[in-house]
TORZALUM-514878 format. One record per residue: residue number from 1; residue in three letters; chain; x, y, z of N, C-alpha, C in turn. Coordinates in Angstrom, 1 decimal, m for minus. Layout:
% TORZALUM-514878
REC     i    aa   ch     n.xx     n.yy     n.zz    ca.xx    ca.yy    ca.zz     c.xx     c.yy     c.zz
REC   NUM   ALA    A        X        Y        Z        X        Y        Z        X        Y        Z
...
//
This chain:
% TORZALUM-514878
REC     i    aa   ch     n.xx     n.yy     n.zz    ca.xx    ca.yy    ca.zz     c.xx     c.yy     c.zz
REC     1   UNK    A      5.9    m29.6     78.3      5.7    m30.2     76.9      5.4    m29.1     75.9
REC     2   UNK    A      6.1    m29.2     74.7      5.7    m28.7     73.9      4.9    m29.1     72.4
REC     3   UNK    A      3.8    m28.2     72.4      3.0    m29.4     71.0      2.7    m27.7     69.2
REC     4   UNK    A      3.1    m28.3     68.4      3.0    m27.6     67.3      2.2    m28.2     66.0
REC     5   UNK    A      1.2    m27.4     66.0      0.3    m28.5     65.0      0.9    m27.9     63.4
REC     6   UNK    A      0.5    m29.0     62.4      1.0    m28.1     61.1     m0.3    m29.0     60.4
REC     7   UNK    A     m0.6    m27.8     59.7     m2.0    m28.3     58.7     m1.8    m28.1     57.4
REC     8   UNK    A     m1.9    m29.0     56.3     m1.4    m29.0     55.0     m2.9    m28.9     54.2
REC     9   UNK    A     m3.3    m27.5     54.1     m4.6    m27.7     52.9     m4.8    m28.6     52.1
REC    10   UNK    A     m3.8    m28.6     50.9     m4.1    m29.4     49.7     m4.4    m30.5     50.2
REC    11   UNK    A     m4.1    m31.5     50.8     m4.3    m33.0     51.2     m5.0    m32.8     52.5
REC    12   UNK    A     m5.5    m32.1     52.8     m5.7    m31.6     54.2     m5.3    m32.7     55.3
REC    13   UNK    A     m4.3    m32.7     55.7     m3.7    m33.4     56.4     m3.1    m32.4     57.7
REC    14   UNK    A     m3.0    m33.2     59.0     m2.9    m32.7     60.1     m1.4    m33.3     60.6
REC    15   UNK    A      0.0    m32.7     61.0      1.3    m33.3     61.8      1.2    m32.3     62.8
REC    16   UNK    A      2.4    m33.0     63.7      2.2    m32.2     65.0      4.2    m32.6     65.2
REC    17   UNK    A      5.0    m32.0     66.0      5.5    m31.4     66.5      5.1    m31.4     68.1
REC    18   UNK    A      6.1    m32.2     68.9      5.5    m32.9     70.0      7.1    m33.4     71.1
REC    19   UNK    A      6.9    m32.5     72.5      8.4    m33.3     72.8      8.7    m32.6     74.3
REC    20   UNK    A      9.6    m32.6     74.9     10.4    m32.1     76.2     11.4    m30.9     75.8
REC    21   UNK    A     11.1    m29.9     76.0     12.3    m28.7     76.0     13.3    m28.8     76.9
REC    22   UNK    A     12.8    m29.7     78.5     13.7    m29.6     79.2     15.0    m30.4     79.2
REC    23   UNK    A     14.3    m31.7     78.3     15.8    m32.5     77.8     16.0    m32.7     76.6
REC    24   UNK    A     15.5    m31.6     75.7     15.8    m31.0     74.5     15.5    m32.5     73.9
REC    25   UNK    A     14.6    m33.3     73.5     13.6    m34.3     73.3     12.6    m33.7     72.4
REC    26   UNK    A     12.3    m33.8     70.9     11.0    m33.5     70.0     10.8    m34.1     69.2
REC    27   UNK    A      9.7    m34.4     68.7      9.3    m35.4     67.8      8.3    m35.1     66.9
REC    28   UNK    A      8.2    m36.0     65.4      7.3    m35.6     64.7      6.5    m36.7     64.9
REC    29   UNK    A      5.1    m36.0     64.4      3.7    m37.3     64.6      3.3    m37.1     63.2
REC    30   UNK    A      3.7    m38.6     62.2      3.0    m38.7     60.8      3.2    m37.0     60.2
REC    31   UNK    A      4.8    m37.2     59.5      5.1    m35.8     58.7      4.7    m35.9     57.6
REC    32   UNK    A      4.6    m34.7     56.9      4.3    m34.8     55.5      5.9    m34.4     54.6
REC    33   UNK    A      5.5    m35.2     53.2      6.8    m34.4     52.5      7.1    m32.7     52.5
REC    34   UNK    A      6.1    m32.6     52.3      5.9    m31.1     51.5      6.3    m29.9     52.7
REC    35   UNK    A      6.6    m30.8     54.3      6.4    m29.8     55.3      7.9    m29.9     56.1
REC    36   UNK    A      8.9    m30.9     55.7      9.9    m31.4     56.1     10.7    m30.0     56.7
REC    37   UNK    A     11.0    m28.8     55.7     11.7    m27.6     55.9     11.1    m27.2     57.1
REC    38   UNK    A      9.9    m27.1     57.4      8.6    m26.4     58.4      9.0    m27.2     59.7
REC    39   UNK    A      9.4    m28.6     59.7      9.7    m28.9     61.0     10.7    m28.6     61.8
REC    40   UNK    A     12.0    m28.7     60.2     13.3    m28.6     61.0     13.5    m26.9     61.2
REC    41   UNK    A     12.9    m25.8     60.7     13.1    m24.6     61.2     12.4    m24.3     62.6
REC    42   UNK    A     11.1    m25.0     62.9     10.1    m24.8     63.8     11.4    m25.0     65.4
REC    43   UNK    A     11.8    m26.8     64.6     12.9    m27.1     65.5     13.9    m26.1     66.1
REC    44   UNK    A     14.7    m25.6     65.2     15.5    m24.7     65.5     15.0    m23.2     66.4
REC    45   UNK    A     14.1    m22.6     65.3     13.5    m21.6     66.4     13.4    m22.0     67.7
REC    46   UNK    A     12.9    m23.5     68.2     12.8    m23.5     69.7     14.4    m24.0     70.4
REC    47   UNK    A     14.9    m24.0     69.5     16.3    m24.7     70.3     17.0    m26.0     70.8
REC    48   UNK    A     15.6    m27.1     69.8     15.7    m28.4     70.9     15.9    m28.9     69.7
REC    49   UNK    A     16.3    m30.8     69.3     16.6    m31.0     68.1     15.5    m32.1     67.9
REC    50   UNK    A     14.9    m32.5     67.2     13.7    m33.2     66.4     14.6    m34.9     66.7
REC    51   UNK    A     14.2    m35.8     67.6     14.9    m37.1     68.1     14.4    m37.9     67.7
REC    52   UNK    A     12.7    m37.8     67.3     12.0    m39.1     66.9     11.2    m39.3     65.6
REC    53   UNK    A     11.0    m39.3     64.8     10.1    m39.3     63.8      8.5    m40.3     64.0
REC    54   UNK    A      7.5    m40.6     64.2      6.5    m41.7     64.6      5.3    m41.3     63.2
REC    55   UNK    A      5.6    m42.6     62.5      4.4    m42.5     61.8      3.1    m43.9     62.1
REC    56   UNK    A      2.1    m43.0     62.1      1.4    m43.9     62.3      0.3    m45.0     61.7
REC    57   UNK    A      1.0    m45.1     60.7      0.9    m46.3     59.7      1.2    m45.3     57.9
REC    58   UNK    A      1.2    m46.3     57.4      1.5    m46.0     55.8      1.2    m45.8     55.3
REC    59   UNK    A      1.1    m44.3     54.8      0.0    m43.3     54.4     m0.2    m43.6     53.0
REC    60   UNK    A     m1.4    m43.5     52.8     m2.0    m43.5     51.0     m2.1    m42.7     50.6
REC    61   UNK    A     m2.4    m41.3     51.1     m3.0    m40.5     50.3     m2.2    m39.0     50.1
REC    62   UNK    A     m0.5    m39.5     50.8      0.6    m38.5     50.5      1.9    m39.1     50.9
REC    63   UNK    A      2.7    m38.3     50.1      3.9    m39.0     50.3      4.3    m38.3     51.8
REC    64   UNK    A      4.6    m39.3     52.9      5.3    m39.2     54.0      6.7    m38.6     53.9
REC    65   UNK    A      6.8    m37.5     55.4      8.5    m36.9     55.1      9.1    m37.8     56.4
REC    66   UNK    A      8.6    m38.9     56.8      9.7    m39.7     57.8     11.0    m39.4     56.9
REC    67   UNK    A     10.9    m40.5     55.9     12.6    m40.5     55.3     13.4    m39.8     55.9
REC    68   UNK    A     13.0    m38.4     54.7     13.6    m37.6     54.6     14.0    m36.7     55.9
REC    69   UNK    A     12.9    m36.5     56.7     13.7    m36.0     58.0     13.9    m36.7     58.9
REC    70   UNK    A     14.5    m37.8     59.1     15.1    m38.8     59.5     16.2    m38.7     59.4
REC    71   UNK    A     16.8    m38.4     57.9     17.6    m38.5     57.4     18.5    m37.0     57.6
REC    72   UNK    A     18.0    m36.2     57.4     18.4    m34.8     58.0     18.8    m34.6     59.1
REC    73   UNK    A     17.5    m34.8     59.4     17.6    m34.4     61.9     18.6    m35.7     62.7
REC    74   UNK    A     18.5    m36.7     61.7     19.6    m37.7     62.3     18.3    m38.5     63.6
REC    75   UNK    A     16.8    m38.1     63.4     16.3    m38.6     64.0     15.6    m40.1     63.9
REC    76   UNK    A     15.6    m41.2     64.7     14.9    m42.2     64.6     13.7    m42.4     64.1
REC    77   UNK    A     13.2    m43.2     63.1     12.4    m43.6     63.0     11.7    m44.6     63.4
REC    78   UNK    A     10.0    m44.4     63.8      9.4    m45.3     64.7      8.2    m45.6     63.9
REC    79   UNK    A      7.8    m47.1     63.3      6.3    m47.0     62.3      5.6    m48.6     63.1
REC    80   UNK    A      4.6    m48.8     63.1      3.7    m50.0     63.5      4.7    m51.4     62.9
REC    81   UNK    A      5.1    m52.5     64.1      5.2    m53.6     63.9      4.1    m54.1     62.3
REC    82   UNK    A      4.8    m54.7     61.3      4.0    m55.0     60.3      3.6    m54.4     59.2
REC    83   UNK    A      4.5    m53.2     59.1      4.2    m51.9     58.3      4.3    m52.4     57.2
REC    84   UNK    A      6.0    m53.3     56.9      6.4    m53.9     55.7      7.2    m52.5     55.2
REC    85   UNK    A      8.1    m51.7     55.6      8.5    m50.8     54.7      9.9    m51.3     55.0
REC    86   UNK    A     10.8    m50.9     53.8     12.6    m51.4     53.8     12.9    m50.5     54.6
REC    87   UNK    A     13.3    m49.1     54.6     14.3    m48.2     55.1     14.5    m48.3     56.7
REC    88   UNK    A     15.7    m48.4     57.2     16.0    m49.1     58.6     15.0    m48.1     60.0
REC    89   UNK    A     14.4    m48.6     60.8     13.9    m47.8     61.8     13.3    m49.1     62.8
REC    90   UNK    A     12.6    m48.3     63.8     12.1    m49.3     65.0     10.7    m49.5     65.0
REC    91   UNK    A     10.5    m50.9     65.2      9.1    m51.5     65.1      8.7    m50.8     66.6
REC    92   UNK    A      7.5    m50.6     66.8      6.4    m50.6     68.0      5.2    m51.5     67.5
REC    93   UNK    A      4.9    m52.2     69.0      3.6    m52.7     69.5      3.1    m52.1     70.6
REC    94   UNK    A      1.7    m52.8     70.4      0.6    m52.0     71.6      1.9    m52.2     73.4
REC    95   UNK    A      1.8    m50.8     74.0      2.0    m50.6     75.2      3.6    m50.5     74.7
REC    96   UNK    A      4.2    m50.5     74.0      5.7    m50.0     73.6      5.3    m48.3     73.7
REC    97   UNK    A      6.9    m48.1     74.7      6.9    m46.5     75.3      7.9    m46.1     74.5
REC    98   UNK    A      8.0    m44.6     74.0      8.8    m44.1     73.4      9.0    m42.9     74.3
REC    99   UNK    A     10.4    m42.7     75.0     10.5    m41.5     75.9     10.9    m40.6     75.4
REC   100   UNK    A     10.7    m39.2     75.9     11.2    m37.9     75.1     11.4    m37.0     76.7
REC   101   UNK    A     12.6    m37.2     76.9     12.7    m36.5     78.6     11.3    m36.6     79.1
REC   102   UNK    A     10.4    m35.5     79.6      9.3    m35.9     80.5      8.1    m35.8     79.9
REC   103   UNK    A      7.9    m36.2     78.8      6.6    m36.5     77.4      7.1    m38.3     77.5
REC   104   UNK    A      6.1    m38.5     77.6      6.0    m39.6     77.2      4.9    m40.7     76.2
REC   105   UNK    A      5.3    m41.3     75.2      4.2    m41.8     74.0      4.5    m43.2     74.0
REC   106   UNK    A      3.1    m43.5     74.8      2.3    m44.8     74.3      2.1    m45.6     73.2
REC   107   UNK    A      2.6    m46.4     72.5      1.9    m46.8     71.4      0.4    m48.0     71.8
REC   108   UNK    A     m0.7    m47.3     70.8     m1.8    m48.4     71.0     m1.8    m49.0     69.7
REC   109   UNK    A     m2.4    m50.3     69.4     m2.2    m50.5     68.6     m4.5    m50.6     68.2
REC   110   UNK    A     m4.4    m49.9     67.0     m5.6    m49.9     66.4     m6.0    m50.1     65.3
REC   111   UNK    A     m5.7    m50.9     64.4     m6.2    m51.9     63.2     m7.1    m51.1     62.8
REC   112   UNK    A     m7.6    m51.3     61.2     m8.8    m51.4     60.8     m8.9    m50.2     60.0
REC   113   UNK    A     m8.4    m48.9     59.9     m8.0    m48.0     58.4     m6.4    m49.0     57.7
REC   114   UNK    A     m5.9    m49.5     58.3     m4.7    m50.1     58.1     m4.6    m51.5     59.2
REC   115   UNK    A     m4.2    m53.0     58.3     m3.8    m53.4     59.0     m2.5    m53.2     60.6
REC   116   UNK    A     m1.8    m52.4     59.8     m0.2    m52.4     60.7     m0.8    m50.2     61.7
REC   117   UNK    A     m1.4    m50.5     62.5     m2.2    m48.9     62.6     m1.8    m48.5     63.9
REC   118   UNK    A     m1.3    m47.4     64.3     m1.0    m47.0     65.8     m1.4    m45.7     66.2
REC   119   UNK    A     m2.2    m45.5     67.3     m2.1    m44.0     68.2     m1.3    m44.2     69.0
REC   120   UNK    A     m0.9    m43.2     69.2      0.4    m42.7     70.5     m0.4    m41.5     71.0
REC   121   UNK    A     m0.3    m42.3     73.0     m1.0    m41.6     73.6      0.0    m40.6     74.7
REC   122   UNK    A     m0.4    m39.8     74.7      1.3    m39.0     75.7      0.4    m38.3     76.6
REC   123   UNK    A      1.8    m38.9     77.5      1.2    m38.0     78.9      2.7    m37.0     79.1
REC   124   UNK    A      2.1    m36.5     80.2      3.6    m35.4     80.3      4.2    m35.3     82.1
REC   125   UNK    A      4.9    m35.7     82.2      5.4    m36.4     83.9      5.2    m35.1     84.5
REC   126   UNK    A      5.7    m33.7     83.8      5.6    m32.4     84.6      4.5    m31.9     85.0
REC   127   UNK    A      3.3    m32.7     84.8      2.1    m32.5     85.4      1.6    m33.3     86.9
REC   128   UNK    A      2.6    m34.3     87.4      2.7    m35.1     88.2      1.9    m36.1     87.9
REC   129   UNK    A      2.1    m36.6     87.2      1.2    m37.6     86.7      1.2    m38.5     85.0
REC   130   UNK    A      1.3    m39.4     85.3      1.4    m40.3     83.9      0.2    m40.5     83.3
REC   131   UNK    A     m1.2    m39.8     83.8     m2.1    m40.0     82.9     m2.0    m39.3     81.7
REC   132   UNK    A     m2.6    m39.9     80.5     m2.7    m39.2     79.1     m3.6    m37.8     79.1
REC   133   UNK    A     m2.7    m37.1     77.8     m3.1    m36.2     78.2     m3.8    m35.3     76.5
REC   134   UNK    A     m3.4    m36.5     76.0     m3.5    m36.1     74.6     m2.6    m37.7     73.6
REC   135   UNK    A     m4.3    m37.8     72.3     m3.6    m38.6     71.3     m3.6    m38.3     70.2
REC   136   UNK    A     m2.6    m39.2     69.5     m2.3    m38.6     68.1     m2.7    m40.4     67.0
REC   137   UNK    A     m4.6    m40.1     66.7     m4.9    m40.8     66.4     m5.0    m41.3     65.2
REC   138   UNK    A     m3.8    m40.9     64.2     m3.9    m41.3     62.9     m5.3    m41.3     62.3
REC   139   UNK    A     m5.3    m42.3     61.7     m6.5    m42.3     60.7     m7.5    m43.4     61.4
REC   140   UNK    A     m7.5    m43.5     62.7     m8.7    m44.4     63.3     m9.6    m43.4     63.4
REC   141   UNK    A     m9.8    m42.8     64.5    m10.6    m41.7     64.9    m10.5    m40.5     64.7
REC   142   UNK    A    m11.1    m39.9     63.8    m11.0    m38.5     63.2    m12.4    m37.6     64.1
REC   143   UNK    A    m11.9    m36.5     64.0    m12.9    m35.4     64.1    m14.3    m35.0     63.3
REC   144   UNK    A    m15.6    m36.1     64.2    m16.6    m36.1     63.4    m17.0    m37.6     62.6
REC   145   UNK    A    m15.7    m38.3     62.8    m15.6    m39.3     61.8    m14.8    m40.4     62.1
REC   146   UNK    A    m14.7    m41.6     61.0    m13.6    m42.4     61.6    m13.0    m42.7     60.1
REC   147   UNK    A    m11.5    m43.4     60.0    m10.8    m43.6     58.6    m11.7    m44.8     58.0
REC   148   UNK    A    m11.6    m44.5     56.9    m12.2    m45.6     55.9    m11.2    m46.8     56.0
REC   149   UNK    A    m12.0    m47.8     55.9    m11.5    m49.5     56.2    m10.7    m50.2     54.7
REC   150   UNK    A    m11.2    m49.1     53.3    m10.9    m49.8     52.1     m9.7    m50.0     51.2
REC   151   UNK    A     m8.7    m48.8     52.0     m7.2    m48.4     51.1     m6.8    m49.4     51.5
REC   152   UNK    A     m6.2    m49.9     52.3     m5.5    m51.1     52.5     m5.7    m52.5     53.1
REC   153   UNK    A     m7.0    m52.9     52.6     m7.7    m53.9     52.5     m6.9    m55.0     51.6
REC   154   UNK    A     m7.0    m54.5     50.4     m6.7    m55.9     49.3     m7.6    m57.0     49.1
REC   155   UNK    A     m8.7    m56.6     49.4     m9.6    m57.4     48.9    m11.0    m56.8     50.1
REC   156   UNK    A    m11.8    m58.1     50.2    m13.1    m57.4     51.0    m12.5    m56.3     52.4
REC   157   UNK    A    m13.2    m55.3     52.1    m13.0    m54.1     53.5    m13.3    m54.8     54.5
REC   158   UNK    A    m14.2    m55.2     54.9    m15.0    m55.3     56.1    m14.5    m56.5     57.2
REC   159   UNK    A    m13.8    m56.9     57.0    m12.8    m57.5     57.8    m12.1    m56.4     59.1
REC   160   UNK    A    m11.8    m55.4     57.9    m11.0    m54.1     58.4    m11.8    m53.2     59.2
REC   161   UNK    A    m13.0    m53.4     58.8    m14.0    m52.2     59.1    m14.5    m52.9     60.6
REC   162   UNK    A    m14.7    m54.2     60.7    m14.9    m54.5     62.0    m13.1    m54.6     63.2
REC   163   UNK    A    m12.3    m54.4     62.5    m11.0    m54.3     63.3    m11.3    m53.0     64.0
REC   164   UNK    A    m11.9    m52.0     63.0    m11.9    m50.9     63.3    m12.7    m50.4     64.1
REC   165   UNK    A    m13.6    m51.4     64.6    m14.6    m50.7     65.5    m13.8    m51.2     66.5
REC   166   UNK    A    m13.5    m52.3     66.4    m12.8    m52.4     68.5    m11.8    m52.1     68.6
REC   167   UNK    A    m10.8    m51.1     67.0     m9.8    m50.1     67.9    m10.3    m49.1     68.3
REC   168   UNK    A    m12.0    m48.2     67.7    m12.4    m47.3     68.2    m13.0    m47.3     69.8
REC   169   UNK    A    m13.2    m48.8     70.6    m13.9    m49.0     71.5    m12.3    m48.6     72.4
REC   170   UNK    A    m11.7    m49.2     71.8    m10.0    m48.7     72.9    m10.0    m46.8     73.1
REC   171   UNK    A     m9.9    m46.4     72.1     m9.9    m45.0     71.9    m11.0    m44.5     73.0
REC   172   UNK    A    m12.4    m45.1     72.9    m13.1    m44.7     73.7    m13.2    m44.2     75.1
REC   173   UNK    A    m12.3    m45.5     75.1    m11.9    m45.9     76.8    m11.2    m44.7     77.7
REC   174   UNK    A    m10.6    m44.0     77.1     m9.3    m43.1     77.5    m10.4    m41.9     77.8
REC   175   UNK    A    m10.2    m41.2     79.1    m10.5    m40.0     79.7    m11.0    m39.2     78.9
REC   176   UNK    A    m12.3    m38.5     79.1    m13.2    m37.8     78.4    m12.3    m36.7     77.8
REC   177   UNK    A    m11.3    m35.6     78.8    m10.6    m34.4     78.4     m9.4    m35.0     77.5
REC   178   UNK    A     m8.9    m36.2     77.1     m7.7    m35.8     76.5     m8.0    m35.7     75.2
REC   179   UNK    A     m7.4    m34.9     75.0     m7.2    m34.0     73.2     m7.2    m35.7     72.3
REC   180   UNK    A     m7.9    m35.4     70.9     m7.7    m36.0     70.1     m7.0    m35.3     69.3
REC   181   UNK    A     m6.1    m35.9     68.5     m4.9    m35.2     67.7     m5.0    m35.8     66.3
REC   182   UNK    A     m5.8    m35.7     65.2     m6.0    m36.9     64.0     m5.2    m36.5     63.2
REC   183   UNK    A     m4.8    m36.8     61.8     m4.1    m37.0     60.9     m4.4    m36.6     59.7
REC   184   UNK    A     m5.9    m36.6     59.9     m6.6    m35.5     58.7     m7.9    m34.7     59.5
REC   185   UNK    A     m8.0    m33.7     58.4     m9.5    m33.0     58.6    m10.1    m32.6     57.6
REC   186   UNK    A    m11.6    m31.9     57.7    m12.2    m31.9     56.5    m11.7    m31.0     55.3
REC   187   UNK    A    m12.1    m32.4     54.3    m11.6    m32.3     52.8    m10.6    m33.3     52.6
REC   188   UNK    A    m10.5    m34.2     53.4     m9.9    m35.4     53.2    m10.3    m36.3     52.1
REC   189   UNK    A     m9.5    m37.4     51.9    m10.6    m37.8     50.7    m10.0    m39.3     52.3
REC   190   UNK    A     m9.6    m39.3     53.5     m9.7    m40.9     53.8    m10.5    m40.5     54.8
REC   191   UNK    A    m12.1    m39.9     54.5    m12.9    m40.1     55.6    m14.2    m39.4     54.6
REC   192   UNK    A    m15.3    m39.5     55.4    m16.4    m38.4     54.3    m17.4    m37.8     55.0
REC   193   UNK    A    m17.5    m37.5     56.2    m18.2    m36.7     57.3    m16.8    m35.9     58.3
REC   194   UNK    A    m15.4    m35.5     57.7    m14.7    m35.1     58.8    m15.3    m33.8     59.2
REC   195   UNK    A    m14.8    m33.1     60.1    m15.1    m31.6     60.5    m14.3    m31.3     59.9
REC   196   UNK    A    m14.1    m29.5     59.6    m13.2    m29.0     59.6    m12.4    m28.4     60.2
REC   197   UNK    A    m13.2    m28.7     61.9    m11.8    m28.6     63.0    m11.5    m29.7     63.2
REC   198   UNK    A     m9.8    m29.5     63.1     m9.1    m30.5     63.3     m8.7    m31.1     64.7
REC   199   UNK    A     m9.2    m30.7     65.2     m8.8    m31.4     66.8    m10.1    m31.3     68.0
REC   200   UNK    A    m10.4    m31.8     68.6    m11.2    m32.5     69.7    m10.8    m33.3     71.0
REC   201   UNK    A    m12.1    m33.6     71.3    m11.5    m34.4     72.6    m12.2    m35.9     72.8
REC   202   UNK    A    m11.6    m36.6     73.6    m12.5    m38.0     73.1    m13.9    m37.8     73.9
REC   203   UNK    A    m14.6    m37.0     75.1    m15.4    m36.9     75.3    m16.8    m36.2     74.3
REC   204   UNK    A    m15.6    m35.4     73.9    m16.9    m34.5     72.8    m17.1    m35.5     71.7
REC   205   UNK    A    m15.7    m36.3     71.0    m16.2    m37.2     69.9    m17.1    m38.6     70.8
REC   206   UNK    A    m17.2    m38.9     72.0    m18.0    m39.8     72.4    m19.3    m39.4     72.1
REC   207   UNK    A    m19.3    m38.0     72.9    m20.8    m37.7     72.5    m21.3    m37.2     71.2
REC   208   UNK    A    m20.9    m37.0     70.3    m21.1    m36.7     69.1    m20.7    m37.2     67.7
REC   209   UNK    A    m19.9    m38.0     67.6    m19.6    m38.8     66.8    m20.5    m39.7     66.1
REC   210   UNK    A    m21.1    m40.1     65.2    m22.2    m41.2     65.3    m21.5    m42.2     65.1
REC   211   UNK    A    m20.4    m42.1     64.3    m19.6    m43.3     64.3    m19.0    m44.1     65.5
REC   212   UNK    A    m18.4    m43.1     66.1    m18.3    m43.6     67.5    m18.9    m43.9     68.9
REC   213   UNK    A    m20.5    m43.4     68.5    m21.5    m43.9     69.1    m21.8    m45.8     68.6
REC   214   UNK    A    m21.9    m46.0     67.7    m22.5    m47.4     67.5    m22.2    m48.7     68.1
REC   215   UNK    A    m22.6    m49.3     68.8    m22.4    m50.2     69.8    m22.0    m51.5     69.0
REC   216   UNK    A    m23.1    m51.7     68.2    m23.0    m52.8     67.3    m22.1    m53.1     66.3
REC   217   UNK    A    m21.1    m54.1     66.1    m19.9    m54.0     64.7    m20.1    m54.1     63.5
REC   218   UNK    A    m21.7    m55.1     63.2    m22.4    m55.6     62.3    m22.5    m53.9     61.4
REC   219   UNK    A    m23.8    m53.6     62.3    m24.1    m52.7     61.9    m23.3    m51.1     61.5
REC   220   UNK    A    m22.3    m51.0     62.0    m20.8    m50.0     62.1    m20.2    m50.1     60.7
REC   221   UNK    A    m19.8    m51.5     60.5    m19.0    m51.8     59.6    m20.0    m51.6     58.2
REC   222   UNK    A    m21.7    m52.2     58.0    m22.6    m51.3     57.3    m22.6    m50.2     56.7
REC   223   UNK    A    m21.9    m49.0     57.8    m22.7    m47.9     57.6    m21.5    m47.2     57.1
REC   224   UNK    A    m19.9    m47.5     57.5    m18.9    m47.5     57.5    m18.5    m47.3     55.4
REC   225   UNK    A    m18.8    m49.1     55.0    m18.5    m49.2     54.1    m19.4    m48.9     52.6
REC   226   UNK    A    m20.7    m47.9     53.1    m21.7    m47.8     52.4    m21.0    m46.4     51.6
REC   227   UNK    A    m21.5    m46.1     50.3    m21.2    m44.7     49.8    m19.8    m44.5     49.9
REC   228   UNK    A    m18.7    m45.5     49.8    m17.2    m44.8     50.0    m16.6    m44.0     48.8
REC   229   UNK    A    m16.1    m43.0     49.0    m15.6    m41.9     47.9    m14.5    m42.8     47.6
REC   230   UNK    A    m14.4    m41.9     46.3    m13.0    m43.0     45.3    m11.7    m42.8     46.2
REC   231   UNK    A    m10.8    m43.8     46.0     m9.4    m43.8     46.8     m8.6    m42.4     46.4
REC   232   UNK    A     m7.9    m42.6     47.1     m7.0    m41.3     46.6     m6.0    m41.1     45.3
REC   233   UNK    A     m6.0    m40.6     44.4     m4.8    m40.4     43.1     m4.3    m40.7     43.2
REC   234   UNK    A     m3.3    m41.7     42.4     m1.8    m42.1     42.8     m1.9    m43.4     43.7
REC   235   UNK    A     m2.6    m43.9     44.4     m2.3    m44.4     45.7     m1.7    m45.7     45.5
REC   236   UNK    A     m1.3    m46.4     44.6     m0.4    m47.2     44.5      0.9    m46.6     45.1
REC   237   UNK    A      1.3    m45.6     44.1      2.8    m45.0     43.7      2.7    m44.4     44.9
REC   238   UNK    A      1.8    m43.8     45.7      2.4    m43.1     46.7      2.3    m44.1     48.2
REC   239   UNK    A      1.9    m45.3     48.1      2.7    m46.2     49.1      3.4    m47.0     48.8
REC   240   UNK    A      3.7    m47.5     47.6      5.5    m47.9     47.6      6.2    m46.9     47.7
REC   241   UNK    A      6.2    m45.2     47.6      7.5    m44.7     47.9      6.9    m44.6     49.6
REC   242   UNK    A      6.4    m44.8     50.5      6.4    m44.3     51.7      7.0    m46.0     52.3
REC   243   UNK    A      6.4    m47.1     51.4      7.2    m48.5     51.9      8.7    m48.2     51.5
REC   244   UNK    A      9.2    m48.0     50.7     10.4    m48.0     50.3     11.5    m46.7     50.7
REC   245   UNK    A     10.7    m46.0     50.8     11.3    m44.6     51.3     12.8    m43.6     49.9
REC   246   UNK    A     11.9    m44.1     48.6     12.2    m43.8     47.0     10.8    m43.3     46.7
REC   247   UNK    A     10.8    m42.1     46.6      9.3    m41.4     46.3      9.9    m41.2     44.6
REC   248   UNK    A      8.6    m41.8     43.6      8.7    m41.5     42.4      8.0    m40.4     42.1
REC   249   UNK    A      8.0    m40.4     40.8      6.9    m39.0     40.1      6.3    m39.6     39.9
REC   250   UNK    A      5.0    m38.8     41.1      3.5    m38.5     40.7      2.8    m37.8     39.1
REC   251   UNK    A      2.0    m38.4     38.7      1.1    m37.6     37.4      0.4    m36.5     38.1
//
């Protein structure tokens, strides 16, 4: 398996670069626009061609490069059953496999920063074994933190905010050592305790997390929805162009 993280300061947002060399199988996890050129050269330097695109839900707070390199790499796109976006690609639900020669990605499904919300958990066969080995958890479980319940609410959060604790109790579940892989880090504006390292493991965020410590949903969703920083600029305009896959101009 091979894994390539790309970190976008300004939005500080986290994609990865994820796949099989041996059956020339790679994929992107939640691209950014601004990094599209960064994937398909990364691609090339290794030799293998970019096959899948996977976003994991419908970003607010930047314009997504599925489209676009979809459109380029000739690669499939894969977004959460329920997303609501037009441009043609493949629905996943919870336990839908997405193969990449001997990588293989899980979809879970985890509600609650987004209705329509997914980690993909991958394991890699060349280790003899189909346990996971690393996930790529969007904006449920961050580093230090968990996604805010309010962007795509549409009315009261806290509906969302208690979805979100029992996708966090799923995430939980999964083996102390595998990598968390999140979607943002600190200086986010979709979280407000992240770290500013971007990656962990679910044992360390078990034990350290407070968010992910809280047993109770009452109280979670409380502490969750208390003090939320303003949404992100733009965030209308920049999720109809990631529903639509027609990105307008930003102010």
């Amino acid at each position: 398996m091979i894994l390539r993280p790309f970190l976008h300061p300004p939005t500080a947002c986290a994609s990865y670069l994820v796949g099989c060399t041996t059956y020339s199988s790679l994929a992107v996890v939640d691209p950014h626009v601004a990094l599209v050129d960064r994937y398909l050269e990364e691609a090339e330097r290794i030799g293998h061609p970019i096959v899948a695109v996977l976003e994991t839900h419908v970003q607010a707070d930047h314009v997504s490069g599925i489209w676009e390199l979809a459109a380029r790499s000739g690669a499939t796109a894969y977004l959460p059953a329920g997303a609501g976006v037009a441009p043609p690609h493949v629905t996943l639900r919870d336990g839908d496999v997405v193969e990449l020669g001997n990588t293989q990605v899980r979809a879970m499904e985890t509600p609650g920063h987004a209705p329509a919300h997914l980690a993909y958990v991958v394991a890699d066969r060349r280790r003899g074994t189909e346990e996971p080995w690393m996930v790529f958890t969007g904006d449920s479980l961050l580093v230090g933190d968990v996604g805010r319940p309010d962007l795509h609410a549409h009315g009261d959060p806290r509906p969302m905010a208690l979805q979100l604790h029992a996708s966090l109790r799923r995430l939980a579940e999964l083996p102390d050592g595998v990598l968390v892989l999140p979607s943002h880090y600190g200086g986010s504006v979709c979280g407000r305790g992240l770290s500013g390292n971007p990656f962990s493991t679910v044992g360390f965020e078990r034990a350290h997390n407070p968010m992910l410590g809280m047993d109770d949903p009452e109280a979670f969703a409380d502490a969750l929805l208390r003090d939320l920083p303003p949404p992100p600029a733009d965030q209308a305009e920049i999720v109809a162009a990631n529903r639509t896959g027609q990105p307008v101009p930003l102010a």
